[in-house]
N, CA, C and O of each residue as an XYZ file, in Angstrom:
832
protein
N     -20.282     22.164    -37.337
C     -21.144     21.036    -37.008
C     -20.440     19.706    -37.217
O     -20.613     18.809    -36.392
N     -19.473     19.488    -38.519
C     -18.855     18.328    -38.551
C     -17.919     17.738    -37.683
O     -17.574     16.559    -37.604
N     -17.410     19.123    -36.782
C     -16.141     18.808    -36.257
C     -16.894     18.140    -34.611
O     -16.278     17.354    -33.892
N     -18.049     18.577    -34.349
C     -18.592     18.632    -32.929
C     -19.131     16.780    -33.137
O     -19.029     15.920    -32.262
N     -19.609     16.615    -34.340
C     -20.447     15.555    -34.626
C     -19.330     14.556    -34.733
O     -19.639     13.572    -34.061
N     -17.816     14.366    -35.473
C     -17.045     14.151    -34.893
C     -16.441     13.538    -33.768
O     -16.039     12.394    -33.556
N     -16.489     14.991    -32.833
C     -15.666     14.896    -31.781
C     -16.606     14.118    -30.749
O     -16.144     14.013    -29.613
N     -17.692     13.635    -30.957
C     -18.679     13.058    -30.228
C     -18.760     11.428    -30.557
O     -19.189     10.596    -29.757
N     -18.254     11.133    -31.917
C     -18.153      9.937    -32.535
C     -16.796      9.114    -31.761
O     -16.633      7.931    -31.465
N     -16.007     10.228    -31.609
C     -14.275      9.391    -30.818
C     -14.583      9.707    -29.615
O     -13.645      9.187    -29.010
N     -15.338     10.270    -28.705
C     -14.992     10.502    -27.559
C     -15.843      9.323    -26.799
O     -16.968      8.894    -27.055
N     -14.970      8.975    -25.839
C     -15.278      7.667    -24.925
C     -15.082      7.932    -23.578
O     -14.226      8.612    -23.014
N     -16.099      7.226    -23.116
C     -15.910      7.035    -20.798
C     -14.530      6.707    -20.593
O     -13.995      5.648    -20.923
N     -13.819      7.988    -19.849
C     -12.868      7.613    -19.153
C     -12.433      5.863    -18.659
O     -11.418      5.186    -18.822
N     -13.500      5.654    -18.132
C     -13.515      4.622    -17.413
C     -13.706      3.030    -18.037
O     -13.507      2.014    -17.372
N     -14.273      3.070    -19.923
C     -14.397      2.316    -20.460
C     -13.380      1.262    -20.744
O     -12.202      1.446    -21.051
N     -14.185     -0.185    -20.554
C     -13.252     -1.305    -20.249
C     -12.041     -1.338    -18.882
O     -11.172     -2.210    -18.863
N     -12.116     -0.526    -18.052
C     -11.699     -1.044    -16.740
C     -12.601     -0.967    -15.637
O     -13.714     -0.482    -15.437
N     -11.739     -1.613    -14.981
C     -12.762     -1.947    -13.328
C     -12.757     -0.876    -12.482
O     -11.806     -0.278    -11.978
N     -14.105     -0.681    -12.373
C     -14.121      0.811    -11.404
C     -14.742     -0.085    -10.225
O     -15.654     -0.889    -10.421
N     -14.059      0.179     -8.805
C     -14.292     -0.136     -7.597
C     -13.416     -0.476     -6.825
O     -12.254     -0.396     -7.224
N     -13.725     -1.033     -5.283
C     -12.426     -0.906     -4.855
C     -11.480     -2.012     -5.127
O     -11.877     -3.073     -5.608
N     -10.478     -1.834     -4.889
C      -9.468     -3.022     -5.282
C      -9.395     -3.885     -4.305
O      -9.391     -3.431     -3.161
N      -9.330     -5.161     -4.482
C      -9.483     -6.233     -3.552
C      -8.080     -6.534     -2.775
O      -7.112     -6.617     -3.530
N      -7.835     -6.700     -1.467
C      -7.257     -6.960     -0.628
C      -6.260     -8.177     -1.086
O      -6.949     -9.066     -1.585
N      -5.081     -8.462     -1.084
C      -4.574     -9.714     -0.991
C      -5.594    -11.021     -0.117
O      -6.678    -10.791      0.419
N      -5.048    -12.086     -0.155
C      -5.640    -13.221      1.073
C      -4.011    -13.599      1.259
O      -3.042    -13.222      0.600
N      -4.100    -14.514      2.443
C      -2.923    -14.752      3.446
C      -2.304    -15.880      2.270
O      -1.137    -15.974      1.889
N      -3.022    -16.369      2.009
C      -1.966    -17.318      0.531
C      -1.393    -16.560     -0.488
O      -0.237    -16.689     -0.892
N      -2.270    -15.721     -0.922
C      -1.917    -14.729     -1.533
C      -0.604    -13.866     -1.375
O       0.300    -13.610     -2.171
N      -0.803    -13.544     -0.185
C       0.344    -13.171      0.374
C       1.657    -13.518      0.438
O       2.618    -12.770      0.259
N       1.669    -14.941      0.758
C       2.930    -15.915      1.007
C       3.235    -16.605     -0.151
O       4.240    -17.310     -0.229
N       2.132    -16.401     -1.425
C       2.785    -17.354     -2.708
C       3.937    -15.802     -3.563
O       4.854    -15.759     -4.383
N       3.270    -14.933     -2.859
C       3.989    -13.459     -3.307
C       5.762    -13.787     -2.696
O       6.813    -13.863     -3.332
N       5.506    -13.905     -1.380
C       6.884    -13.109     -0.425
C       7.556    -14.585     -1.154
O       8.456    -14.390     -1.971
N       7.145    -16.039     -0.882
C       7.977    -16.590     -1.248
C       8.774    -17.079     -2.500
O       9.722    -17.845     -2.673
N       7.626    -15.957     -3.653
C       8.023    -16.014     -5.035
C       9.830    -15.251     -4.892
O      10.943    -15.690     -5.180
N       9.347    -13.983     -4.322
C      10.026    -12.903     -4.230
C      11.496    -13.356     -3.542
O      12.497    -12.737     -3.901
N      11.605    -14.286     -2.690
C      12.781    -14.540     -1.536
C      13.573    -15.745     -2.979
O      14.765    -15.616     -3.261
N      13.027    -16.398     -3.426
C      13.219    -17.102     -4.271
C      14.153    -17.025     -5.590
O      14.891    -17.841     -6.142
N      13.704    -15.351     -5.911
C      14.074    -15.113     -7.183
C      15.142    -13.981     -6.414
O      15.270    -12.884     -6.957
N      15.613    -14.163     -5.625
C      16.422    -13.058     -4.310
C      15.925    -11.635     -4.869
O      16.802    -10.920     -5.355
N      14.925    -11.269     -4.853
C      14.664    -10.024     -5.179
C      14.631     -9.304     -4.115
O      13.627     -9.136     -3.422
N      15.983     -8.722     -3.870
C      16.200     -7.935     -2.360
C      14.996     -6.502     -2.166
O      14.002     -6.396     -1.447
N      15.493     -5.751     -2.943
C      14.149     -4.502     -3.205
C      12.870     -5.262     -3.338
O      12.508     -5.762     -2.273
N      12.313     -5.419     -4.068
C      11.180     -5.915     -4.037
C      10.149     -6.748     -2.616
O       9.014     -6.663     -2.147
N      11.520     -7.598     -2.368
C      10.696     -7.911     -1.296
C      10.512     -6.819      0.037
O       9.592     -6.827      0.855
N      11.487     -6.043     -0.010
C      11.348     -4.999      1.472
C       9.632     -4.530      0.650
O       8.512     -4.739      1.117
N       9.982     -3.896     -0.601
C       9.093     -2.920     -0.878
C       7.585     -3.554     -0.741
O       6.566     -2.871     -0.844
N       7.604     -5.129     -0.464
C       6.000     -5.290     -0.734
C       6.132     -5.673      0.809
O       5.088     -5.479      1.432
N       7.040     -6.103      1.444
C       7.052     -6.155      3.192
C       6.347     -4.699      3.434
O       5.239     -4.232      3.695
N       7.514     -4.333      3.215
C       6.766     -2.694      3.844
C       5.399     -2.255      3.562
O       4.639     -1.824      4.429
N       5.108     -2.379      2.302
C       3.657     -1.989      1.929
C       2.288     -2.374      3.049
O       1.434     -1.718      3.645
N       2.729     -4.094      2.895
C       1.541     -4.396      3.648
C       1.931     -4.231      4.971
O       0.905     -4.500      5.596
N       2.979     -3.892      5.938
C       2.703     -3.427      6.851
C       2.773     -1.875      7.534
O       2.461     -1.479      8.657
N       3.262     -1.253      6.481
C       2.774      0.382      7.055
C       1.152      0.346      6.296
O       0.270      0.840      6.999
N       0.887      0.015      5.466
C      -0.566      0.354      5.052
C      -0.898      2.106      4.542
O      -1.787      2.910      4.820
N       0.377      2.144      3.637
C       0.680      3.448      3.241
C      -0.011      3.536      1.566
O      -0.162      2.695      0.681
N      -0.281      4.827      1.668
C      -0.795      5.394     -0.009
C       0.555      5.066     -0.847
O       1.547      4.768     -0.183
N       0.659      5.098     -2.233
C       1.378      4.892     -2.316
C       2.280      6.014     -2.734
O       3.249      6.009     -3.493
N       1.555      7.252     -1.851
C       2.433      8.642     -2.789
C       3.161      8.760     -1.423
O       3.864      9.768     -1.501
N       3.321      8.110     -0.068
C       3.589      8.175      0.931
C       4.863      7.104      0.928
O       5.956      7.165      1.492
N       4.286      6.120      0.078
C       5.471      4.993      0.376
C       6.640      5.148     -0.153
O       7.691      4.958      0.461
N       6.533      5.588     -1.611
C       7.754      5.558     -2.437
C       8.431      7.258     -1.691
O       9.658      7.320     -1.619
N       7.750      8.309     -1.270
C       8.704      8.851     -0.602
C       8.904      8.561      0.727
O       9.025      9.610      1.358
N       9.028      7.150      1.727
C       9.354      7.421      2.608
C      11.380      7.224      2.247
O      11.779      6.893      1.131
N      12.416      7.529      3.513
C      13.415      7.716      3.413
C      14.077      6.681      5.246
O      13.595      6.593      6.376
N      15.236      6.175      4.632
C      15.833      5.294      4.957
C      15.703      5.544      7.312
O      15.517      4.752      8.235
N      15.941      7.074      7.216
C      15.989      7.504      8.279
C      14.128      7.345      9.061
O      13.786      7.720     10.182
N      13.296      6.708      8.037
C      11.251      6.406      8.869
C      11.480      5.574      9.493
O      10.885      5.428     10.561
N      12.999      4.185      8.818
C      12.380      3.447      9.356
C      13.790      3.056     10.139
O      14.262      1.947      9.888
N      14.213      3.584     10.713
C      15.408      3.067     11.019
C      16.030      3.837     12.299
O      15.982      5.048     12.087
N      16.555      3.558     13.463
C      17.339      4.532     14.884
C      18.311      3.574     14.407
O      18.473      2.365     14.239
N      19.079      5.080     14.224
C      20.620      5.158     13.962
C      20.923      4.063     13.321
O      20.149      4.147     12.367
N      21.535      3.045     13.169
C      21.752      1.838     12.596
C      21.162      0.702     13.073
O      21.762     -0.347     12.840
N      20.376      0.660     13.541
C      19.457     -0.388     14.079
C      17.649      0.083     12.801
O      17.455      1.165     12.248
N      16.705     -1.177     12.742
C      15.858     -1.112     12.239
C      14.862     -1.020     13.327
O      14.821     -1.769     14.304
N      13.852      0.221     13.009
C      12.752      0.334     14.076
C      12.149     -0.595     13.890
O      12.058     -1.199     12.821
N      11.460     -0.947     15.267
C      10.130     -1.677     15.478
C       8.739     -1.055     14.731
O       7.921     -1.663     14.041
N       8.764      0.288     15.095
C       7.178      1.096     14.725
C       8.063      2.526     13.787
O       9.230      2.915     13.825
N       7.281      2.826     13.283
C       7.803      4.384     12.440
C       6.294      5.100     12.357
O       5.158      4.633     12.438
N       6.761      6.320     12.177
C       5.306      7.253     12.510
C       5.819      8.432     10.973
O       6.926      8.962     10.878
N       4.778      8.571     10.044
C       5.162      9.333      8.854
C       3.700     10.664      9.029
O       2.633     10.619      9.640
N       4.182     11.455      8.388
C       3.063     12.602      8.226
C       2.618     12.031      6.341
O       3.260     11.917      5.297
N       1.593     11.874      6.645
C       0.784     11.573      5.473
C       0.613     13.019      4.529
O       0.607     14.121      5.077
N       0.513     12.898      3.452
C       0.980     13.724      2.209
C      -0.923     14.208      1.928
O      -1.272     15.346      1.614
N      -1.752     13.196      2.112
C      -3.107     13.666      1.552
C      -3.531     14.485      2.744
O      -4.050     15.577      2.513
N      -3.362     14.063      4.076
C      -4.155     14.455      4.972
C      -3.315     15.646      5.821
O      -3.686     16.787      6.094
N      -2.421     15.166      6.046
C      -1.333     16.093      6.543
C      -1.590     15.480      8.297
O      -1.590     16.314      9.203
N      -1.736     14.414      8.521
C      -1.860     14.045      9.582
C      -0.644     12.723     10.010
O      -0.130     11.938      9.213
N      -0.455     12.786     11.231
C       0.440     11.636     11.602
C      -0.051     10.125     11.528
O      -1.043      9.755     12.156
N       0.485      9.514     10.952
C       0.240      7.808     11.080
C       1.098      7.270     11.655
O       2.127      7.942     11.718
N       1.150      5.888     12.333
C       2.277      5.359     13.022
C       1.721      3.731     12.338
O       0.611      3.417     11.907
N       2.782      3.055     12.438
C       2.633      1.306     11.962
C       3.723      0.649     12.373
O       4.840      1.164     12.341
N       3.506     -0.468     12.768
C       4.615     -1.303     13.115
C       5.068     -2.217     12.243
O       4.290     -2.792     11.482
N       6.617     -2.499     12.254
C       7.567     -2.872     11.332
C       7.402     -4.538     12.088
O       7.446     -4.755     13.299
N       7.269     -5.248     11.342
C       7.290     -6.659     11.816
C       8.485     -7.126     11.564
O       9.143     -6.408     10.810
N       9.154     -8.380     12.050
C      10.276     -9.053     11.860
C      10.765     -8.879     10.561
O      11.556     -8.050     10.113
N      10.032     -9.999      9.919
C      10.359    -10.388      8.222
C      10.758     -8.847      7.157
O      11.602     -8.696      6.274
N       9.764     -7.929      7.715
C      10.112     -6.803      7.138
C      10.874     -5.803      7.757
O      10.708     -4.741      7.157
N      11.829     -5.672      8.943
C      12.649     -5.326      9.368
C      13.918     -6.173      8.753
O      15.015     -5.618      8.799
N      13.824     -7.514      8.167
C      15.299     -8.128      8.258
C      15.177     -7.601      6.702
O      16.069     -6.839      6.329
N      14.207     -7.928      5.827
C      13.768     -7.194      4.113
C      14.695     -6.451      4.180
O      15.842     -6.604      3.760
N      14.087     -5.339      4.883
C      14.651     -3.693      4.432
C      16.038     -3.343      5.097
O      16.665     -2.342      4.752
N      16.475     -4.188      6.038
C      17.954     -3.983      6.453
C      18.642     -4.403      5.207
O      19.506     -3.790      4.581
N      17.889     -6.024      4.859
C      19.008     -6.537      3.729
C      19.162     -5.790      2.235
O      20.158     -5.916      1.521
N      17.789     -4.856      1.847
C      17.760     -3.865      0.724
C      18.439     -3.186      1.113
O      19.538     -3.501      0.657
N      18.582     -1.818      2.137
C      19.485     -0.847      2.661
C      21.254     -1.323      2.589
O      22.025     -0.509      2.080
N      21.645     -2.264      2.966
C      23.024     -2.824      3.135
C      23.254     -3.072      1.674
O      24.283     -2.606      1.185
N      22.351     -3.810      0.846
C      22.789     -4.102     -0.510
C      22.983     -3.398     -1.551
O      23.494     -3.836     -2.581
N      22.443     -1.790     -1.313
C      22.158     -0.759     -1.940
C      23.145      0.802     -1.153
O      23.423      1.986     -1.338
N      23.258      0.070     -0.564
C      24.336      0.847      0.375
C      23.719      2.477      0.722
O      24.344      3.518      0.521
N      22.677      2.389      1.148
C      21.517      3.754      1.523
C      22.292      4.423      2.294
O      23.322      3.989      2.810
N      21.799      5.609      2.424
C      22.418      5.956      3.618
C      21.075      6.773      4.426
O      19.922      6.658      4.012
N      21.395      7.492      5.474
C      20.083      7.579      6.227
C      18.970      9.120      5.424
O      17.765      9.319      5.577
N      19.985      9.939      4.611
C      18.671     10.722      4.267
C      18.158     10.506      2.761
O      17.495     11.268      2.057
N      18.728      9.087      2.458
C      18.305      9.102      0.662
C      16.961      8.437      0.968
O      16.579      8.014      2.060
N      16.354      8.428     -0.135
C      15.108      7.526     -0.305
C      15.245      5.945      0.145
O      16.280      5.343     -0.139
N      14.263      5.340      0.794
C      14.111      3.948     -0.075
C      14.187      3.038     -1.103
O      14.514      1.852     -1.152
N      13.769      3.941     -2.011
C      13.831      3.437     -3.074
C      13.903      3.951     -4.258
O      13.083      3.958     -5.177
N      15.374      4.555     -4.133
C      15.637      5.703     -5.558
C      15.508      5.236     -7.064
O      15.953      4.287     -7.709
N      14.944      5.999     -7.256
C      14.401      6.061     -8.691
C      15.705      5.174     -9.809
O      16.870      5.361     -9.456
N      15.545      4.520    -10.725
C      16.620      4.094    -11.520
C      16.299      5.077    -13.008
O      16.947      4.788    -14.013
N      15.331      6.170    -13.068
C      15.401      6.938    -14.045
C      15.883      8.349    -13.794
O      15.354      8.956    -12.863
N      16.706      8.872    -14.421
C      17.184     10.335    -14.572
C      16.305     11.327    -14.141
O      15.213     11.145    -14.679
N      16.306     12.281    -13.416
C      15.492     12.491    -12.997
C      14.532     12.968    -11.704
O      14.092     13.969    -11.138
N      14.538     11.537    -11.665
C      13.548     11.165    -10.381
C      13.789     10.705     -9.086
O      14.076      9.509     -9.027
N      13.757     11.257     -8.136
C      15.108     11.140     -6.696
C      14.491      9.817     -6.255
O      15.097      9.112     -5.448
N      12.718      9.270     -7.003
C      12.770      8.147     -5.852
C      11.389      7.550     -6.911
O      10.788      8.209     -7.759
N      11.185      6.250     -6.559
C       9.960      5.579     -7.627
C       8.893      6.339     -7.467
O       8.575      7.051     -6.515
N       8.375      6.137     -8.455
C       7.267      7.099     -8.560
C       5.951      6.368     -8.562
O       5.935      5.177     -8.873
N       4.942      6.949     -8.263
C       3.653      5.828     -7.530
C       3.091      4.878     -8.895
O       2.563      3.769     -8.808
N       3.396      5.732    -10.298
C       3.161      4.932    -11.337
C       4.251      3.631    -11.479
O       3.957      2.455    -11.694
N       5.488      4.170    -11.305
C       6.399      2.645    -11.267
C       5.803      1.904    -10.422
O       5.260      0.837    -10.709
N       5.859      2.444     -9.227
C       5.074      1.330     -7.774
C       3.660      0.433     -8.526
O       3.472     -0.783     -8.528
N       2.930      1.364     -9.038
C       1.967      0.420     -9.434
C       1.993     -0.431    -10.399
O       1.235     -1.394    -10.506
N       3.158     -0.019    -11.402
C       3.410     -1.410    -12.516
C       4.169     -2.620    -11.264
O       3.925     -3.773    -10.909
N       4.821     -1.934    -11.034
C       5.693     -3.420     -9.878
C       4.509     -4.362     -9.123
O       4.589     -5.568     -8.891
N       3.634     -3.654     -8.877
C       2.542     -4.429     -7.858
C       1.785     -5.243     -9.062
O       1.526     -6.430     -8.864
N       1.450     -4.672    -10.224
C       1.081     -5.022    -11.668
C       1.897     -6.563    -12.022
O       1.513     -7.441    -12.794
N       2.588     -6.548    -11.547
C       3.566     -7.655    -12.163
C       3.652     -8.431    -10.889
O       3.497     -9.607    -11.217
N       3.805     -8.360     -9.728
C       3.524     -8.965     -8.746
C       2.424     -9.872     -8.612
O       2.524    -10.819     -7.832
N       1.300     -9.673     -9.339
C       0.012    -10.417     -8.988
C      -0.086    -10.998     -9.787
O      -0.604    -12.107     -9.659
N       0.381    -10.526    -11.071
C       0.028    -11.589    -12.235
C       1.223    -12.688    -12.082
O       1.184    -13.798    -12.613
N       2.271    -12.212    -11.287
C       3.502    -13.635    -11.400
C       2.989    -14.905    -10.208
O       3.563    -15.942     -9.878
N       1.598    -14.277     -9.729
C       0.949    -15.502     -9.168
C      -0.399    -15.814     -9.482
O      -1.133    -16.349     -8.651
N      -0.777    -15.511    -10.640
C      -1.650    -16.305    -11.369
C      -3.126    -14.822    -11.175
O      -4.155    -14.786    -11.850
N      -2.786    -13.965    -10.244
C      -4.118    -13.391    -10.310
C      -4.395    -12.020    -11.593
O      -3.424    -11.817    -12.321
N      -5.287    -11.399    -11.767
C      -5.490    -10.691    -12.970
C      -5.080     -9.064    -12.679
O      -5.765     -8.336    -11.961
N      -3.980     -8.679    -13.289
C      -3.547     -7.425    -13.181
C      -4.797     -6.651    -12.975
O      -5.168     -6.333    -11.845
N      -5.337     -6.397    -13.864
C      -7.139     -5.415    -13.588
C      -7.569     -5.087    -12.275
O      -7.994     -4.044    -11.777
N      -7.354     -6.237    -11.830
C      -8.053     -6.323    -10.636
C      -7.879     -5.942     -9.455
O      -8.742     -5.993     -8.578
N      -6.656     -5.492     -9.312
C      -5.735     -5.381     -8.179
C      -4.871     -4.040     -8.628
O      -4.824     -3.513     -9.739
N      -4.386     -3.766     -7.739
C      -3.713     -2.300     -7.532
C      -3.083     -1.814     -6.226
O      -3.470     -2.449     -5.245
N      -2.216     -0.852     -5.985
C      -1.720     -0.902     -4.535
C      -2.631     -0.302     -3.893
O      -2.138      0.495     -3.095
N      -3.385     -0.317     -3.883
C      -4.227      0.157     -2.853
C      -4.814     -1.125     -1.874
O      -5.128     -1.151     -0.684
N      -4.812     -2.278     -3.048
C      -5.155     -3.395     -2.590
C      -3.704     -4.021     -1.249
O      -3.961     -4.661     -0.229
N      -2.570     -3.670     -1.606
C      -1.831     -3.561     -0.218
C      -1.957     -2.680      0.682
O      -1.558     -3.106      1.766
N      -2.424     -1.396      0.724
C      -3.162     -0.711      1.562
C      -4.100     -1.230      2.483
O      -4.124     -1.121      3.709
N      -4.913     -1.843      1.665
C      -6.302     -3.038      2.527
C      -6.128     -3.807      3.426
O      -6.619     -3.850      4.554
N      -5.065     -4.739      2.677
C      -4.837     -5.716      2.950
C      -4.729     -6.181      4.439
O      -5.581     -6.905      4.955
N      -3.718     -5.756      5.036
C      -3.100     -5.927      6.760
C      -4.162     -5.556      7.499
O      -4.345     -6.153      8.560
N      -5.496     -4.016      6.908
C      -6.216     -3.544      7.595
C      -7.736     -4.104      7.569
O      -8.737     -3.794      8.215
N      -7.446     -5.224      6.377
C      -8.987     -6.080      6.212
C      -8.115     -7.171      7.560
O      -8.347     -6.909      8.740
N      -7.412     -8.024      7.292
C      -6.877     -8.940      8.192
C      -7.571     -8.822      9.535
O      -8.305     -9.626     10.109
N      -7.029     -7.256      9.999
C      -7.253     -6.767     11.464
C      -8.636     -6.442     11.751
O      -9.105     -6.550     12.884
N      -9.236     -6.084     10.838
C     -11.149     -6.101     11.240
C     -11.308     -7.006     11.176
O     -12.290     -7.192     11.895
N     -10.872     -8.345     10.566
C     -12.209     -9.397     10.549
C     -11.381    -10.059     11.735
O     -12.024    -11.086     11.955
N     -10.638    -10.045     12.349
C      -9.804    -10.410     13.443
C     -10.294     -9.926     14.914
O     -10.412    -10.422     16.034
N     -10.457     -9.003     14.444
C     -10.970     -8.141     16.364
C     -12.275     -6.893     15.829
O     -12.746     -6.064     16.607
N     -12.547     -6.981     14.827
C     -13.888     -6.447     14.295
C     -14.022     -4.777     14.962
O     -15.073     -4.195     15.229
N     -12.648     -4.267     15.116
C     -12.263     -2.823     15.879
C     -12.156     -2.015     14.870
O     -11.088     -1.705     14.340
N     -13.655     -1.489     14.428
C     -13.517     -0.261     13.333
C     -12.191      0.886     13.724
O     -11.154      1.152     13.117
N     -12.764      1.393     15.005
C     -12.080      2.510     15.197
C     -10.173      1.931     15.451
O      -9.372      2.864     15.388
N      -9.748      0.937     15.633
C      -8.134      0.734     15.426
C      -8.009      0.925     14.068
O      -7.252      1.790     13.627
N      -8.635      0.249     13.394
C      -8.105     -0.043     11.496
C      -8.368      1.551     11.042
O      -7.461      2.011     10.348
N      -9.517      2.485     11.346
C      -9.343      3.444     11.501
C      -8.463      4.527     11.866
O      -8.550      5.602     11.273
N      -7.534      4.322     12.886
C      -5.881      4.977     13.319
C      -4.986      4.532     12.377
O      -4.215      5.254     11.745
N      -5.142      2.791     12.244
C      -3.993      2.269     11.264
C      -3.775      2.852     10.081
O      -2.668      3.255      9.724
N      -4.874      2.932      9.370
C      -4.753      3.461      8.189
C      -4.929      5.280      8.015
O      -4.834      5.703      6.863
N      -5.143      6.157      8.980
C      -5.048      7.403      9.055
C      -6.257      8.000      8.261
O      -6.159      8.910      7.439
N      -7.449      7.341      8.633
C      -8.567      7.700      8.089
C      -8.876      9.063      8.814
O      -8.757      8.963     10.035
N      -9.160     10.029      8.470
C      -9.727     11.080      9.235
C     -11.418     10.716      9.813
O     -11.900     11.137     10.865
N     -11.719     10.329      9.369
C     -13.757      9.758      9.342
C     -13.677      8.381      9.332
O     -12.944      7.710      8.605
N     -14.663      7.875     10.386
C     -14.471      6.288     10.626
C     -15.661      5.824      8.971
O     -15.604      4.695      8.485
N     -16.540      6.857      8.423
C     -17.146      6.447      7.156
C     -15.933      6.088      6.062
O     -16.162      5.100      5.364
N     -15.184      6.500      5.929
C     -13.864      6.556      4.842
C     -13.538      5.012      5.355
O     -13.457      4.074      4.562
N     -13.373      4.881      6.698
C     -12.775      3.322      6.742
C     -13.775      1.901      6.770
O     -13.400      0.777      7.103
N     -15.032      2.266      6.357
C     -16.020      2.076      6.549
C     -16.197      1.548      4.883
O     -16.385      0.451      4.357
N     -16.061      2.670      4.480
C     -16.214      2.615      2.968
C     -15.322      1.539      2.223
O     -15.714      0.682      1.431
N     -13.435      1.896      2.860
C     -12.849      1.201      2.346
C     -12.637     -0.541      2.752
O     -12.231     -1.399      1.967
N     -12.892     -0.675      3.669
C     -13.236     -2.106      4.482
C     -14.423     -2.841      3.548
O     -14.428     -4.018      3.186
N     -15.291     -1.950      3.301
C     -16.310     -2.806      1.924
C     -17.423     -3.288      3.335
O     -17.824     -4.447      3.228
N     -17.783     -2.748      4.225
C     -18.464     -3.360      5.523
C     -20.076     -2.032      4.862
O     -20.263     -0.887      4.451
N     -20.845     -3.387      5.217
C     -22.369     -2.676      5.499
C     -22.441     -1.580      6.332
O     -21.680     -1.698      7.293
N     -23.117     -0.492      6.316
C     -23.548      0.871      6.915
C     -23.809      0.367      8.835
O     -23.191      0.439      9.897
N     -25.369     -0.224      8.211
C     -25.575     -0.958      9.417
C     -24.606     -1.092     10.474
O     -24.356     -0.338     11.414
N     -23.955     -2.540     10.034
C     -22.873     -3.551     10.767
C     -22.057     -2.381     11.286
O     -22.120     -2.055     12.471
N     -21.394     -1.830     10.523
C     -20.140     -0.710     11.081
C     -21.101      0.391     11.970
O     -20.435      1.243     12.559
N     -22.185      0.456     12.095
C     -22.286      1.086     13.692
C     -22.772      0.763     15.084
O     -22.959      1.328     16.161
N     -22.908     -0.698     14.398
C     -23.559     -1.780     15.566
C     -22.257     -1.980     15.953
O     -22.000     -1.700     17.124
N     -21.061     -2.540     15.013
C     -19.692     -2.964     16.012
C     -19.310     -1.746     16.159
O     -19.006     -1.871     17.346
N     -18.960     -0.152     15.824
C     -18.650      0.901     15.834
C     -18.869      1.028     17.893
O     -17.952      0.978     18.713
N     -20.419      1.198     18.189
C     -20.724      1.353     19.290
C     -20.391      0.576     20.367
O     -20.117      1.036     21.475
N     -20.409     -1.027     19.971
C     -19.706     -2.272     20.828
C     -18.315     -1.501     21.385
O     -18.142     -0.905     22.447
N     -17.416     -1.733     20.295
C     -15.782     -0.862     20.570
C     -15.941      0.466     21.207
O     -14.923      0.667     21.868
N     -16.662      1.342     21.293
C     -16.489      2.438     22.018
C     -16.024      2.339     23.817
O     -16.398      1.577     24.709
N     -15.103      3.434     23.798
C     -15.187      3.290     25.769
C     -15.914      3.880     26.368
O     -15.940      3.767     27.594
């Protein structure tokens, strides 16, 4: 009886004292007080790695293993790369924008990659490539080096990010839906933070 009465006295909610919900999206300042912290302090890795983030709009058990050869024909940097997603087992495709095509050439050349190593190999013994817990301290330290509250934010919140942009932009459930490799337009529904309602009033608008 003592040990149960006890074990009931220390035991606590998983969840006690952090923020349960979804993680909030960057904003476009947000964004640019980031990249230009990052170009600043020449943080060559870093900056591909948060280029890339917000524009593949990848999990982050997807990102840290993608490999030099997703994003790249032959020695040239792709425009678009297409990865098989690890949760779903389904194909995603995203396009590589400028800024983060010249990023990840200048990480790759400085690091001297070659086409079947990782992105972003691990600097611990070990581990062939970062691991989604490193990824998330890096993003951890990313937000707070611009004033916002570690808690609050998480990579998932670069996940959002490019794909909140693009709904409130052209209000096209079902694209941000492909972008992000939602299997169920409710999942993108959910993660967009959009009313039930609204998402099947514009849901039906966008249909062909």
């Amino acid at each position: 009886m003592e040990t149960t009465t006890h074990a009931k006295k220390n035991s606590e909610p998983w969840n006690k004292g952090k923020l349960i919900g979804q993680k909030p999206p960057l904003k476009l300042k947000e964004i640019w007080a980031l990249r230009v912290r990052l170009q600043l302090s020449n943080k060559v890795r870093e900056l591909a790695m948060f280029n890339l983030a917000l524009d593949s709009k990848l999990r982050g058990c997807d990102l840290v293993r993608l490999r030099v050869r997703d994003v790249t024909h032959g020695n040239q940097m792709a425009p678009r790369a297409i990865i098989m997603q690890q949760k779903t087992q389904r194909p995603v495709q995203f396009e590589l924008t400028e800024p983060t095509r010249t990023a990840l050439a200048a990480w790759i050349s400085k690091a001297k990659l070659s086409s079947e190593q990782f992105l972003f190999p691990s600097r611990l013994r070990g581990s062939p490539h970062v691991s989604t817990r490193q990824y998330a301290r890096v993003v951890s330290k990313w937000v707070a080096s611009i004033g916002l509250e570690p808690a609050d934010y998480g990579t998932h919140s670069l996940r959002r990010t490019k794909a909140t942009l693009i709904y409130r932009r052209t209000k096209n459930l079902r694209a941000v839906q492909l972008l992000l490799g939602h299997t169920k337009l409710e999942s993108t529904v959910r993660y967009l933070g959009i009313e039930v309602d609204d998402a099947l009033e514009i849901s039906e608008q966008t249909e062909i």
